[in-house]
C-alpha positions in Angstrom: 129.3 118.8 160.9 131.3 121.7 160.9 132.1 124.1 163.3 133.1 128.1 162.1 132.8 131.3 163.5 130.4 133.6 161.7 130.3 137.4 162.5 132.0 136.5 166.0 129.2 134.1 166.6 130.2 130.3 167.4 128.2 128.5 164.4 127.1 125.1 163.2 127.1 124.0 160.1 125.2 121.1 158.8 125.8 119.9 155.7 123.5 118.2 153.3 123.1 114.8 154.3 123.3 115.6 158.1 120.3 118.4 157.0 118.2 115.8 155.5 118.7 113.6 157.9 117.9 115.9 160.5 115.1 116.9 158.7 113.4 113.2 158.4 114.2 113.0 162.4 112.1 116.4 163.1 109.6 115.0 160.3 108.6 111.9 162.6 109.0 114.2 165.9 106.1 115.8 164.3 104.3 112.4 163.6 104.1 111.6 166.8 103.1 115.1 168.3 100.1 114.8 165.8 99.1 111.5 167.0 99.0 112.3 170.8 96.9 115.1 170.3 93.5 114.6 167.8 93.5 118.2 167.3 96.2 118.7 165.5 94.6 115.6 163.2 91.5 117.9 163.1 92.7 120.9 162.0 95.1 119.2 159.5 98.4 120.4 161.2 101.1 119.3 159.2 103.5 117.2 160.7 106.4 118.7 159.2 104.9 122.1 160.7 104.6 120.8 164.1 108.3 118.7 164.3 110.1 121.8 162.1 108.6 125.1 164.1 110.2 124.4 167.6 113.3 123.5 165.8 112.9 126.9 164.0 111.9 129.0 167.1 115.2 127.4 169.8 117.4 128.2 166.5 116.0 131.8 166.2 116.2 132.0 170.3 120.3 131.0 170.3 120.9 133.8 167.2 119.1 136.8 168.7 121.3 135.8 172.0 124.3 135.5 170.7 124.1 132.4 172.3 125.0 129.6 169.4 124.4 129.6 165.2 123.4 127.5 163.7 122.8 126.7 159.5 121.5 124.3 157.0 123.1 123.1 153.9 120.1 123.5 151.2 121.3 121.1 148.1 119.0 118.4 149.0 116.2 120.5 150.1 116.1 122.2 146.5 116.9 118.7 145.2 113.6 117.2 146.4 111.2 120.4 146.3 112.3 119.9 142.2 111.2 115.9 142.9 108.1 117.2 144.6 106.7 119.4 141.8 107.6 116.7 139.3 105.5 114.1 140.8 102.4 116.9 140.4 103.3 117.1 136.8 103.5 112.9 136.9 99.7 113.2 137.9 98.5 115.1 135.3 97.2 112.1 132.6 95.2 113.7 129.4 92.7 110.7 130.1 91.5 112.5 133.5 91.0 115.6 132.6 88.2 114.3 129.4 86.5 112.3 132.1 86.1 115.4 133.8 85.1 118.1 130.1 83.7 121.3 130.9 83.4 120.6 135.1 87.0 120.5 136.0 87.9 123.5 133.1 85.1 126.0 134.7 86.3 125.1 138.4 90.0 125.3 137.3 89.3 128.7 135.6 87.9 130.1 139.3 90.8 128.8 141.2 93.0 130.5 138.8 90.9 133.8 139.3 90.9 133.4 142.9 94.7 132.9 143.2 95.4 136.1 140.9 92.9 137.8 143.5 94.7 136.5 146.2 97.9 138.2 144.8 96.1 141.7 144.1 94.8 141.5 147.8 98.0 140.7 149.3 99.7 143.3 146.9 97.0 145.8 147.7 97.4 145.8 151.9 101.2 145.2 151.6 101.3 148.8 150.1 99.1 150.3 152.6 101.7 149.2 155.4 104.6 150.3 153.0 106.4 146.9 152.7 106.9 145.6 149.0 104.2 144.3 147.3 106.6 141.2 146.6 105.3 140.5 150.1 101.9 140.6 149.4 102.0 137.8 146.8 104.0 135.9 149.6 100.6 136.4 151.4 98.7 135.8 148.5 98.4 133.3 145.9 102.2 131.8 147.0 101.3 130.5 150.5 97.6 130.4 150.1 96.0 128.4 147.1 99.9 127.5 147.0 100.0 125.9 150.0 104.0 124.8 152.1 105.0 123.4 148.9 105.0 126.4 146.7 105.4 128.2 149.5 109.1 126.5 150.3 109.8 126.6 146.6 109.3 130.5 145.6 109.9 132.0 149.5 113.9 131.5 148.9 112.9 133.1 145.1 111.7 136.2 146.5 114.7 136.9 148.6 116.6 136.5 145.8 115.1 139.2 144.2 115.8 141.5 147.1 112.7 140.3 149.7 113.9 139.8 152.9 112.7 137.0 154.9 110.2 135.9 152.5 111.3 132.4 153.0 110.4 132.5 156.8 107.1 134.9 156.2 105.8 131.9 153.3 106.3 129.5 156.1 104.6 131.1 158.5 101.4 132.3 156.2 101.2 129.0 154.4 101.2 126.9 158.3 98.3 129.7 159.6 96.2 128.9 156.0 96.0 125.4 156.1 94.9 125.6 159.8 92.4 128.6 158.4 91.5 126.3 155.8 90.5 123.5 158.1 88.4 125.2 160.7 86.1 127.3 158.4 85.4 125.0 155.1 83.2 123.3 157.4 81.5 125.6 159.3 80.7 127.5 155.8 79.3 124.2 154.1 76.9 124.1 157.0 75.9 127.3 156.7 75.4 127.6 153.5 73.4 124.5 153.7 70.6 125.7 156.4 70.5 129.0 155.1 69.8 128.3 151.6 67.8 124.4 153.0 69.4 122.9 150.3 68.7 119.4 149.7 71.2 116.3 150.4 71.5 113.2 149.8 70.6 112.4 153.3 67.3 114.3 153.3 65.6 112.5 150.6 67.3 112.0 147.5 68.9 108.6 146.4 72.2 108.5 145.9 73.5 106.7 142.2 74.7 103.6 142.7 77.5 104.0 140.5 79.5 107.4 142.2 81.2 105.2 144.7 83.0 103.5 142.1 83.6 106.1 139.8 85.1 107.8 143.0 86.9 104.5 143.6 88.7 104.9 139.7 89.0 108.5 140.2 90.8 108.1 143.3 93.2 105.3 141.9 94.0 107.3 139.4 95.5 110.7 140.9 96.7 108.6 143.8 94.8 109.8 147.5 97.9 110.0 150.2 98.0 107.7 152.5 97.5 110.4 155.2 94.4 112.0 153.6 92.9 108.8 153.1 93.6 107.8 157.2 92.3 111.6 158.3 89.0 111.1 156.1 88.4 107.6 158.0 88.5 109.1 161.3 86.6 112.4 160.1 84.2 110.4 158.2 83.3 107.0 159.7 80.0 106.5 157.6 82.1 106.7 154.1 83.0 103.7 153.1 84.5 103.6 149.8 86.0 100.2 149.9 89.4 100.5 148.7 91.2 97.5 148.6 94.7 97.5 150.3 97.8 97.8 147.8 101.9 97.4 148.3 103.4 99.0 146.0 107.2 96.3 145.3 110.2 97.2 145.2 111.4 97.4 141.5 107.8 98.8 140.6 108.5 101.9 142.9 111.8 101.8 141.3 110.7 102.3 137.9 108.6 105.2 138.4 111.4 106.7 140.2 113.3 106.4 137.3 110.4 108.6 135.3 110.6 111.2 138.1 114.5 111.5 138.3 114.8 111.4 133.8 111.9 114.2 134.2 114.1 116.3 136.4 117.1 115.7 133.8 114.8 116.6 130.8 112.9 119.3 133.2 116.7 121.0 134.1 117.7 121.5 130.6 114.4 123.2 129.7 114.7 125.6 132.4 118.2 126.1 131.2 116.7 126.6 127.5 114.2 128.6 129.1 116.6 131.1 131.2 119.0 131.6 128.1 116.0 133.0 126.0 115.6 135.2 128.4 112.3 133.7 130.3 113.0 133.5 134.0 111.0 130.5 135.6 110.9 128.8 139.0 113.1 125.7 138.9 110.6 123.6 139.5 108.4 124.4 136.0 110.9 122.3 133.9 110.9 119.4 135.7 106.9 119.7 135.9 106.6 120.4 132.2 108.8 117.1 131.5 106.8 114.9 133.9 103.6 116.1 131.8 105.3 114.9 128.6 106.7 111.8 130.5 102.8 110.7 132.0 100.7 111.1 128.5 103.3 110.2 126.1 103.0 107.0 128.2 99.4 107.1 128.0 99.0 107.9 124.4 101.4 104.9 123.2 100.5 102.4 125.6 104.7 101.7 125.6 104.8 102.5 129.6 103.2 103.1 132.4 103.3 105.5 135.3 101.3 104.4 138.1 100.3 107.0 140.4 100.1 105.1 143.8 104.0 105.0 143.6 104.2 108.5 141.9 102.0 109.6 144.9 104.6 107.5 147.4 107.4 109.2 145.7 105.7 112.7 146.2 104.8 112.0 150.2 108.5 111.6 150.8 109.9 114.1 148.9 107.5 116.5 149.9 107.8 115.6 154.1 111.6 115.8 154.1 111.7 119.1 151.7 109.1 121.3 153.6 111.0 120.2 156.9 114.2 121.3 156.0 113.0 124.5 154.9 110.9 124.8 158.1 113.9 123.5 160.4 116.2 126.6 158.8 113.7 129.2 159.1 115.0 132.5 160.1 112.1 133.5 162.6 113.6 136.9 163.8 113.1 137.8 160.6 109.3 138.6 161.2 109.2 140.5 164.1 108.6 143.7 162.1 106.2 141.9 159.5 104.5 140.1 162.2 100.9 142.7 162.3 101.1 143.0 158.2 101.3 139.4 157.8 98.3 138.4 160.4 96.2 141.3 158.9 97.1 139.8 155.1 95.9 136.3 156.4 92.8 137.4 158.0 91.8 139.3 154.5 92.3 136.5 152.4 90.5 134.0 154.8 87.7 136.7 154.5 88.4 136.8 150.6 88.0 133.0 150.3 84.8 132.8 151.9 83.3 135.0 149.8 84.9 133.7 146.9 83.6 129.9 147.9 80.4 131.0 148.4 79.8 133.4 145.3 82.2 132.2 143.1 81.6 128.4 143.8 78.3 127.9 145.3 76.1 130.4 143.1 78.0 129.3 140.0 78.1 125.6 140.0 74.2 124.9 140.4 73.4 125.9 144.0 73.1 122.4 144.5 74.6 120.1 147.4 77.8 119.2 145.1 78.2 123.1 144.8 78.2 123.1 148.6 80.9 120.0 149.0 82.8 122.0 146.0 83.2 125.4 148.1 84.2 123.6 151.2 86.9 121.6 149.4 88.0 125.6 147.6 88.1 126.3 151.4 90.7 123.8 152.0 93.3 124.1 149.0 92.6 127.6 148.6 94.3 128.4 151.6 96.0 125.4 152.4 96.5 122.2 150.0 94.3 119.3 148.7 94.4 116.8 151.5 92.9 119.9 154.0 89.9 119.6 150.5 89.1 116.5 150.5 89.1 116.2 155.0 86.7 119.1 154.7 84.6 117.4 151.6 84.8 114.5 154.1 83.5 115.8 157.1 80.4 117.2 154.7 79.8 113.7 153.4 80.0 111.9 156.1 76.9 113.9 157.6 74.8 114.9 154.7 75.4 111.8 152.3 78.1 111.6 149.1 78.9 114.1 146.5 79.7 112.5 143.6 80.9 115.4 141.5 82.8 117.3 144.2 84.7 114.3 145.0 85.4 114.3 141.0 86.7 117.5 140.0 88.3 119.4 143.1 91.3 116.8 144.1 92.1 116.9 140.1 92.1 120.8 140.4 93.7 121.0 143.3 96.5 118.1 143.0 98.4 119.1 139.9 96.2 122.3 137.6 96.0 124.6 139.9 99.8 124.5 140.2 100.5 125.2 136.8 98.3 128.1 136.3 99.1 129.8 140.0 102.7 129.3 139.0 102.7 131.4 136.4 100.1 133.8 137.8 103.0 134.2 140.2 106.0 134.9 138.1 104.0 137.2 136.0 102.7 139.4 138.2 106.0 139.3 140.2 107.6 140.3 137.6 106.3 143.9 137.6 107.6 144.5 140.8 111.2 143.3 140.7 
């Protein structure tokens, strides 16, 4: 820890292994804040949010009074946000996406209209309060269908390219969407369901068999986090999927670390490749293109595997420590101006996703109860990430009966596609206004 003086302000300096571990302290701060208090649980708080934003706010309390300073060393942060996004890549196996044909490509083609909607929204009302539409696409398809990861990853981007305090304003929008996300998928499921008196499972029709274990293999297969899987239980008591209890050893973890870490080697010189012919990427989109080459060249020649329990353990961590760290160094005064903006940005696209769940979703993929499971599960990774999808798909199912379908093709879109195509939806249409 280092001590300096910083514009005539007595700072603290934490370097990158006292940040991380910092940030895996504040990470289980937040744990156990969510588990004394079931809201939090219900609304899908993330734990990193909860443990990182008092850090964030008695940091941005001792700057505005001159009182103490204090900064984070970022080397690790960007080290596992790059780990993070190659796990995502990891997941996405050829043999998944054929199970799922024409399904998972329609619903993967309207979450990557919604997200460049999302962007046009947030471009549009950033110009009619005079701030730079580089904000709005913070407010749109960056924190919203992008959720704290991408939001961590491309916030410290943008101020790069001249935004300032876009890191702390992706925070900030990304936290308020997956609570948004949370409280309204459900509500609009029900609504849509007595309004329209669609059918369910529950009111009539048999349910096949054979959906719980196609769900079962489906599951296995992109890897359900631990957490999601322990929120559905308690949201859902009358789901029983029956999944057997794993451990995941030692050296088996081990190896599929090693496929993560020689993606982020392969994925580094790519970008490199990439940057030198003039294409200017997020960091992260090498190391994801490599863990897609990595994961099906496995597949195809049988030589390897890459088991996505321990990819999905790999990306838990990686993911907890990263989003605290860029949580715990948030630079809060920052948004005092942006603060009406921001909320009036966030309200619109909550508005925006509605609509787009219910016409865009519900009307298109067969007005049926899957359709209805689908747009609440939009709901939840549309403005916050998969695991508030599938509690929201959850909470349906465990009233109205099992959906099959929904079940099938949203945690595929929303786990890994969605990332590839809103990624580049974002650095094209950022790139106009740099």
């Amino acid at each position: 820890m280092e001590t300096t003086v910083v514009n005539g302000l007595y700072t603290i300096k934490f370097d990158m292994i006292q940040a991380a571990a910092l940030g895996v302290f504040i990470y289980y701060v937040g744990v156990w804040i969510r588990n004394s208090f079931p809201i939090l649980v219900k609304l899908s708080v993330p734990a990193p949010a909860i443990g990182g934003l008092p850090v964030a706010f008695l940091v941005a309390f001792l700057q505005s009074y001159q009182i103490l300073g204090v900064q984070f060393d970022g080397t690790l942060q960007n080290v596992l946000m790059v780990m993070f996004f190659c796990t995502v890549g990891m997941n996405a196996s050829y043999k998944l996406l054929l199970k799922g044909g024409l399904m998972i490509a329609a619903f993967w083609l309207v979450a990557s209209v919604v997200a460049i909607l999302q962007n046009v929204l947030g471009i549009s009302i950033a110009s009619v309060f005079g701030l730079d539409p580089l904000m709005g696409i913070i407010a749109g398809s960056v924190t919203m269908i992008g959720g704290l990861g991408t939001a961590g990853a491309f916030g410290p981007e943008f101020e790069k390219w001249g935004v300032e305090g876009a890191a702390t304003a992706a925070i900030a929008c990304a936290t308020f969407g997956m609570v948004a996300g949370s409280l309204l998928g459900g509500p609009l499921a029900e609504w849509i369901l007595k309004f329209h008196n669609v059918p369910t499972p529950k009111s009539g029709i048999q349910e096949n068999p054979g959906d719980k274990q196609m769900t079962k293999e489906i599951s296995d297969e992109i890897g359900y986090h631990e957490e999601v899987a322990m929120m559905a239980e308690e949201q859902a008591p009358a789901l029983h999927l029956e999944e057997e209890e794993s451990l995941v050893s030692g050296p088996h973890l081990m190896k599929n670390l090693a496929f993560v870490l020689i993606a982020m080697g392969f994925g580094a010189a790519i970008s490199l490749y990439l940057k030198q012919a003039g294409i200017t990427l997020p960091g992260y989109l090498g190391a994801m293109i490599a863990a897609v080459i990595i994961r099906n060249i496995g597949d195809l020649s049988k030589a390897y595997e890459v088991d996505s329990k321990a990819i999905g353990i790999i990306s838990d961590i990686s993911l907890a420590i990263f989003v605290t760290m860029a949580i715990n160094s948030l630079k809060l005064w920052q948004l005092i101006d942006l603060a009406v903006p921001l909320l009036v940005m966030v309200l619109a696209q909550c508005i925006f996703l509605l609509l787009a769940a219910y016409f865009l979703v519900y009307w298109l993929f067969g007005r049926d109860y899957d359709a209805v499971v689908m747009a609440a599960g939009l709901m939840g990774f549309g403005l916050g990430a998969t695991p508030n999808a599938l509690v929201n798909m959850q909470a349906v199912s465990s009233k109205y009966g099992y959906a099959a379908k929904a079940f099938f093709v949203v945690p595929i879109v929303g786990a890994f596609l969605i990332d590839f195509t809103n990624a580049s939806a974002i650095t094209i249409m950022a790139s106009f206004f740099r």
